[in-house]
Residue frames as a rotation matrix with the C-alpha (Angstrom) as fourth column:
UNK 1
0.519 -0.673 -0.527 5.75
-0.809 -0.189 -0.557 -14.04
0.275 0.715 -0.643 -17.26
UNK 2
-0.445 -0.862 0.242 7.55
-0.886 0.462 0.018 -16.24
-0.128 -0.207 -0.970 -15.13
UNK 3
0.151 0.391 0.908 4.76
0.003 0.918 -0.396 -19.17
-0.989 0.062 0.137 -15.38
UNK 4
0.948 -0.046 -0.315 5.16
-0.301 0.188 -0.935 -19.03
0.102 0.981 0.164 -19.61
UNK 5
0.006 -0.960 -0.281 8.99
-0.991 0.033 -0.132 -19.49
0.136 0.279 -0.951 -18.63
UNK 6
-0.550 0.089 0.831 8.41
-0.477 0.783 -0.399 -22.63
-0.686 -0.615 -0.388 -16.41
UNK 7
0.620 0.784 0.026 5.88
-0.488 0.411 -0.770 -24.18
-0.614 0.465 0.638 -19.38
UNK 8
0.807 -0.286 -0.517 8.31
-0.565 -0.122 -0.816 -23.88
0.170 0.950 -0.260 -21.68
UNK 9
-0.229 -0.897 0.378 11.25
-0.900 0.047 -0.434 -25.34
0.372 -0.439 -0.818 -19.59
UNK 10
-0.796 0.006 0.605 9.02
-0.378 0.776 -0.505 -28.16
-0.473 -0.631 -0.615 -18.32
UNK 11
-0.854 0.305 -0.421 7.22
-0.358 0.240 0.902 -30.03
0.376 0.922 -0.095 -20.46
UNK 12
-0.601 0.484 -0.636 6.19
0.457 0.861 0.223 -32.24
0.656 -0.157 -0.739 -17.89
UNK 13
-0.060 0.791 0.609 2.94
0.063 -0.605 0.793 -30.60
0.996 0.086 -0.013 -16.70
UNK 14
0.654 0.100 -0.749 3.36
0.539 0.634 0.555 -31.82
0.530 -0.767 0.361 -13.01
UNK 15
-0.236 -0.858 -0.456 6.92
0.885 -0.383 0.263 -30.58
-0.400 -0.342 0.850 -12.53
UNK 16
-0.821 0.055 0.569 5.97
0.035 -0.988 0.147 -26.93
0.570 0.141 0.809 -13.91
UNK 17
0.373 0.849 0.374 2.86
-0.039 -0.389 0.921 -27.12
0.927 -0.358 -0.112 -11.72
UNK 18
0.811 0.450 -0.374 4.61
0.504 -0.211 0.838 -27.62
0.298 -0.868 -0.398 -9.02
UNK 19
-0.529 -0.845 0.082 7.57
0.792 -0.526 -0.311 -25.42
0.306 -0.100 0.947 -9.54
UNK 20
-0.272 0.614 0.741 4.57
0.109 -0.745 0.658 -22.66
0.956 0.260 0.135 -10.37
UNK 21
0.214 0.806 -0.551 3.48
0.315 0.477 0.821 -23.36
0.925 -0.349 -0.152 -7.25
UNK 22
0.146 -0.724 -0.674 6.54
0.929 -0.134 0.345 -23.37
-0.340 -0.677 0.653 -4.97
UNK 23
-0.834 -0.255 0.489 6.83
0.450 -0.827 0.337 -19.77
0.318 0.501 0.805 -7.12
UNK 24
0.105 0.935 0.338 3.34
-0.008 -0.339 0.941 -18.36
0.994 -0.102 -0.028 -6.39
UNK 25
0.626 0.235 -0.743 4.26
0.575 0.505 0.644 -19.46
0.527 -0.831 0.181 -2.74
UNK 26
-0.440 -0.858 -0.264 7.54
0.889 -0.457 0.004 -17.72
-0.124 -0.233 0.965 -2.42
UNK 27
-0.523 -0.070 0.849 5.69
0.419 -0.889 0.184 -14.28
0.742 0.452 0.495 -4.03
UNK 28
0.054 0.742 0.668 3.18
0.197 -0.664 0.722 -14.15
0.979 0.092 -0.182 -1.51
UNK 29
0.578 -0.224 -0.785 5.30
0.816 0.180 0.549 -14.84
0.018 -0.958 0.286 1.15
UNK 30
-0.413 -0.828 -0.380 7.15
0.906 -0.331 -0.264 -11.89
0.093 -0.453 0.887 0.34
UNK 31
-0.126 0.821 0.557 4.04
0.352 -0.488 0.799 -9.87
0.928 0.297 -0.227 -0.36
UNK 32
0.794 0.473 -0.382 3.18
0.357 0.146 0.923 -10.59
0.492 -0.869 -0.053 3.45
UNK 33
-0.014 -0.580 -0.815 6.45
0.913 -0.340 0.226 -9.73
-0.408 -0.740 0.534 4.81
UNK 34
-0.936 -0.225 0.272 6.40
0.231 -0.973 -0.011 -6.24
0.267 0.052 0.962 2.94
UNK 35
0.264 0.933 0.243 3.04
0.180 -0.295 0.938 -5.67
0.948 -0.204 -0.246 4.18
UNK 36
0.578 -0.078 -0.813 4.12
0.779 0.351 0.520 -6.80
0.244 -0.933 0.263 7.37
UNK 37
-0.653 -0.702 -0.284 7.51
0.753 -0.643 -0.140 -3.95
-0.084 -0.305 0.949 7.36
UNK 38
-0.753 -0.155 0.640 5.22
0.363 -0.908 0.207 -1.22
0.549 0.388 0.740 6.30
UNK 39
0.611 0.791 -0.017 2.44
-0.044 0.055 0.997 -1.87
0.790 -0.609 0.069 8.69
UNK 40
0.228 -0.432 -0.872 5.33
0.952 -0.089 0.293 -1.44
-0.204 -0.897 0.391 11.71
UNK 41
-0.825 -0.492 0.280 6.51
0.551 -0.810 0.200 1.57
0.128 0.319 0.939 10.00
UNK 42
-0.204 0.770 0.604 2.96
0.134 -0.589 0.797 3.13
0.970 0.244 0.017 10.08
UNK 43
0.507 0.691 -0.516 1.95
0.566 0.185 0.803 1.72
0.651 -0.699 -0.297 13.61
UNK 44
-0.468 -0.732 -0.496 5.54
0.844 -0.536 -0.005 3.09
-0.262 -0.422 0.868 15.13
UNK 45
-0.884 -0.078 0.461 4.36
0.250 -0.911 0.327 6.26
0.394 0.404 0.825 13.36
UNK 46
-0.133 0.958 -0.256 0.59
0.147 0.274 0.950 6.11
0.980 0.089 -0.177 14.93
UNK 47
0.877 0.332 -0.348 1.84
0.322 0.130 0.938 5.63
0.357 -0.934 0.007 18.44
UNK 48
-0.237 -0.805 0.544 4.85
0.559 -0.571 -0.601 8.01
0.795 0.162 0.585 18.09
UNK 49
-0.121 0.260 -0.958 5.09
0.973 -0.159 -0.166 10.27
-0.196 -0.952 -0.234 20.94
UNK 50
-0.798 -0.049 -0.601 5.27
-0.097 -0.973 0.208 13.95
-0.595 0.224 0.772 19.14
UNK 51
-0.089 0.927 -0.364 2.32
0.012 -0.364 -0.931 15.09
-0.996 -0.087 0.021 17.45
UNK 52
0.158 0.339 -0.928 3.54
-0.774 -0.542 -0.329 15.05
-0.614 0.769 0.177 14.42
UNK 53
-0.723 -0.652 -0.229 4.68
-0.677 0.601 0.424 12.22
-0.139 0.462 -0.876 14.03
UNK 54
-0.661 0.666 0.345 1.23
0.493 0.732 -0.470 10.70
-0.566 -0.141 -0.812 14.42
UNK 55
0.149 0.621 -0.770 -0.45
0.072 -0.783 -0.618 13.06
-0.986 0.037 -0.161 12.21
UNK 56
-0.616 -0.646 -0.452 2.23
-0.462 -0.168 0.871 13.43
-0.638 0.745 -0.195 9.04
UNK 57
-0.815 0.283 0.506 0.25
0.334 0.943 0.011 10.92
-0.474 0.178 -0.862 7.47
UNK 58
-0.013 0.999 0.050 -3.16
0.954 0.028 -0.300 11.89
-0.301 0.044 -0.953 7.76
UNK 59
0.110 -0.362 -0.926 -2.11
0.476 -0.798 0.369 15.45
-0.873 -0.481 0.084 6.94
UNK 60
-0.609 -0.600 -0.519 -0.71
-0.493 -0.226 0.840 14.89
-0.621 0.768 -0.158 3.99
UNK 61
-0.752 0.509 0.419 -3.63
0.655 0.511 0.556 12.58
0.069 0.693 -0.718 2.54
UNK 62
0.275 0.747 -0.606 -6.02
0.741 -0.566 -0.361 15.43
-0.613 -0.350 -0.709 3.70
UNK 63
0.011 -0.271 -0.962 -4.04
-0.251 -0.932 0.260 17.88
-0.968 0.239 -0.079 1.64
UNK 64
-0.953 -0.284 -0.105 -3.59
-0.155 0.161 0.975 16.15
-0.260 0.945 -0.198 -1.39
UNK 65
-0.641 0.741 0.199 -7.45
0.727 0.669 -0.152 15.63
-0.246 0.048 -0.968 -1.14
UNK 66
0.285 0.051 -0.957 -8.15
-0.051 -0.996 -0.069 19.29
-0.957 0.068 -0.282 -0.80
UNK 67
-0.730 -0.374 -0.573 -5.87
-0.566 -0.139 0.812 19.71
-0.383 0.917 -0.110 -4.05
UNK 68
-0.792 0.336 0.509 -8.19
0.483 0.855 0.188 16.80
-0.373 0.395 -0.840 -5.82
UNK 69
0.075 0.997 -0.022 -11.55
0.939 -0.079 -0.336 18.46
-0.336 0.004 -0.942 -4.75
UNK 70
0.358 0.079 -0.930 -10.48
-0.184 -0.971 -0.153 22.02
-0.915 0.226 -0.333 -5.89
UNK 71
-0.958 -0.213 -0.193 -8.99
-0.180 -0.081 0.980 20.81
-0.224 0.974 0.039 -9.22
UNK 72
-0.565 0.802 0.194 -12.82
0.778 0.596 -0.197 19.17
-0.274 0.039 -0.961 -9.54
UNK 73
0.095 0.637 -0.765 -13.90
0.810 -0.497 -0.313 22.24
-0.579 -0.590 -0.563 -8.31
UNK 74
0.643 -0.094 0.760 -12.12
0.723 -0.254 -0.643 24.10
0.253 0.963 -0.095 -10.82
UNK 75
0.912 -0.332 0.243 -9.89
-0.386 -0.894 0.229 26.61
0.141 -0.303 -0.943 -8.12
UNK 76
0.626 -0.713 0.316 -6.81
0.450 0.661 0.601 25.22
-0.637 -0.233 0.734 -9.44
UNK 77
-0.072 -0.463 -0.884 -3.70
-0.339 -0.822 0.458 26.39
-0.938 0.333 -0.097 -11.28
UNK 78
0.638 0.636 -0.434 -4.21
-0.643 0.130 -0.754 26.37
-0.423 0.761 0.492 -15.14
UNK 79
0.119 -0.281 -0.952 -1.12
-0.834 0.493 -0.250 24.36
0.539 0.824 -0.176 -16.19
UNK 80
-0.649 0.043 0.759 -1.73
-0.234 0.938 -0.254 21.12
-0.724 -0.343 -0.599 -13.26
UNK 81
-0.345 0.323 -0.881 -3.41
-0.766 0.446 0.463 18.42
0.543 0.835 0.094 -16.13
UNK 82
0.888 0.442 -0.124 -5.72
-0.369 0.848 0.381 15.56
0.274 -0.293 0.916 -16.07
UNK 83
0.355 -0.474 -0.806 -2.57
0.295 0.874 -0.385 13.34
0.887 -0.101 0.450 -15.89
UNK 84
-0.860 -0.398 0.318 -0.68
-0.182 -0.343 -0.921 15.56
0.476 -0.851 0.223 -12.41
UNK 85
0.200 0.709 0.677 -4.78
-0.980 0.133 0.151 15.38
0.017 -0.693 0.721 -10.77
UNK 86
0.836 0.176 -0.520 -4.82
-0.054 0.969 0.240 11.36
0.546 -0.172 0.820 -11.60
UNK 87
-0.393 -0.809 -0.437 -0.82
0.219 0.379 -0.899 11.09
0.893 -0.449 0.028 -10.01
UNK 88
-0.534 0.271 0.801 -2.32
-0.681 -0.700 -0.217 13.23
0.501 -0.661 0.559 -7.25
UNK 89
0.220 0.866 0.450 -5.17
-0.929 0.045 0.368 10.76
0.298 -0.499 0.814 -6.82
UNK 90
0.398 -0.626 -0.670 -3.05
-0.231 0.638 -0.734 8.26
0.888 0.447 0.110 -7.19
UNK 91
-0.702 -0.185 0.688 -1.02
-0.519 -0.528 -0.672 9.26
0.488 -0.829 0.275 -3.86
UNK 92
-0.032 0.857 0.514 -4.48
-0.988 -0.104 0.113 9.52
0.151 -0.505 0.850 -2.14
UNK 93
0.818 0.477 -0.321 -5.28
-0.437 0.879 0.192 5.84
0.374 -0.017 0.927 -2.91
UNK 94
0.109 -0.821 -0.560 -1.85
0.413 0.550 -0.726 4.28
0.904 -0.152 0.399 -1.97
UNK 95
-0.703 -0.480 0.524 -1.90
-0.124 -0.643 -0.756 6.39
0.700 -0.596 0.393 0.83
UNK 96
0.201 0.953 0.228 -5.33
-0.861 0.061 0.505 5.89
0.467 -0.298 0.833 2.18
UNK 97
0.619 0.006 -0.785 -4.46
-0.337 0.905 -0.259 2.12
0.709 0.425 0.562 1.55
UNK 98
-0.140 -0.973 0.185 -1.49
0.037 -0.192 -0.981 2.28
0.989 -0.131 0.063 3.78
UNK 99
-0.542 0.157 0.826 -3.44
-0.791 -0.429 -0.437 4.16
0.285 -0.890 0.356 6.69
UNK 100
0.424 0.828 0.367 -6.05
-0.892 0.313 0.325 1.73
0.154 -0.465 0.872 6.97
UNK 101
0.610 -0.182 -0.772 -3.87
0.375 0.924 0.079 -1.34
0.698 -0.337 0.631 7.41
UNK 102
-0.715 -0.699 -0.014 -1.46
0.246 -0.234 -0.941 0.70
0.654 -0.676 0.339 9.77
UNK 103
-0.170 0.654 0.737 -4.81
-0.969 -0.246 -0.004 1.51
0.179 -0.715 0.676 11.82
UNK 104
0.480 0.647 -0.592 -6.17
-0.493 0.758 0.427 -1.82
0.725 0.087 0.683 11.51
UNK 105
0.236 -0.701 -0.673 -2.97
0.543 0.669 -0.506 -3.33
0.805 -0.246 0.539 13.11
UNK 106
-0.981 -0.193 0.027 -2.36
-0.026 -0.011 -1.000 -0.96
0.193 -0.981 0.006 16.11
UNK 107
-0.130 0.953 0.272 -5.91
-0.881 -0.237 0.410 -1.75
0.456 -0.186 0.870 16.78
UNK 108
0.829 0.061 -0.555 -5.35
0.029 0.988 0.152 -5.24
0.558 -0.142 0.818 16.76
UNK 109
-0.271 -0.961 -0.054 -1.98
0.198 -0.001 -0.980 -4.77
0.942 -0.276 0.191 18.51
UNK 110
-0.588 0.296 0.753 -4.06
-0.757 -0.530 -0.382 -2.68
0.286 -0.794 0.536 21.52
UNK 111
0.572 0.820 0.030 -6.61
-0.723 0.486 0.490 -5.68
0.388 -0.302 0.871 21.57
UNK 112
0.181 -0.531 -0.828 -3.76
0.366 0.818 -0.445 -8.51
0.913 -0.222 0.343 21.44
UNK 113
-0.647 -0.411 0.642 -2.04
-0.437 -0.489 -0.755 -6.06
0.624 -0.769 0.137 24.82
UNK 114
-0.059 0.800 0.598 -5.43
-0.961 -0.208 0.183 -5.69
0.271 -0.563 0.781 26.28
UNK 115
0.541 0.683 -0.490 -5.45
-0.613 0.720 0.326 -9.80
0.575 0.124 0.808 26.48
């Protein structure tokens, strides 16, 4: 959307390419820093000192999986719908998504230590 604004505003092909640019630059720099806040927020949670706090996570994507494979399975309740299983799987996938870069990083965090 925001490159059709920048076309339109700048004729001159140059100067909208490199506004676009400096724009594309700015998005994925903030991409990286929210990646960057929620990967501490997991890892803090990962290497938490109570049990549950390292667990909550993985708990909860284990349960909502369970729910997934038994709607599949059919041993669900009759009014959860196709659309409440897809939010469900939904979840799962944003969640999953989550765990494995908050693993990835205190992995790499223990290796960076370890050096």
């Amino acid at each position: 959307m925001i490159r059709k604004v920048i076309d339109k505003a700048f004729p001159d092909k140059t100067e909208a390419n490199r506004l676009k640019a400096k724009v594309d630059a700015k998005l994925i720099t903030m991409d990286l820093e929210e990646l960057k806040r929620a990967t501490q927020v997991i890892t803090t949670e990962a290497i938490g000192d109570s049990w549950i706090q390292r667990n909550w996570r993985p708990l909860t994507m284990l349960t909502f999986v369970g729910l997934i494979v038994a709607h599949w399975l059919g041993w669900t309740a009759p009014n959860l719908g196709k659309e409440q299983a897809l939010a469900l799987l939904g979840v799962v996938k944003i969640g999953l998504g989550g765990y494995v870069v908050g693993r990835s990083a205190e992995k790499a965090i223990k290796t960076w230590k370890q050096s």
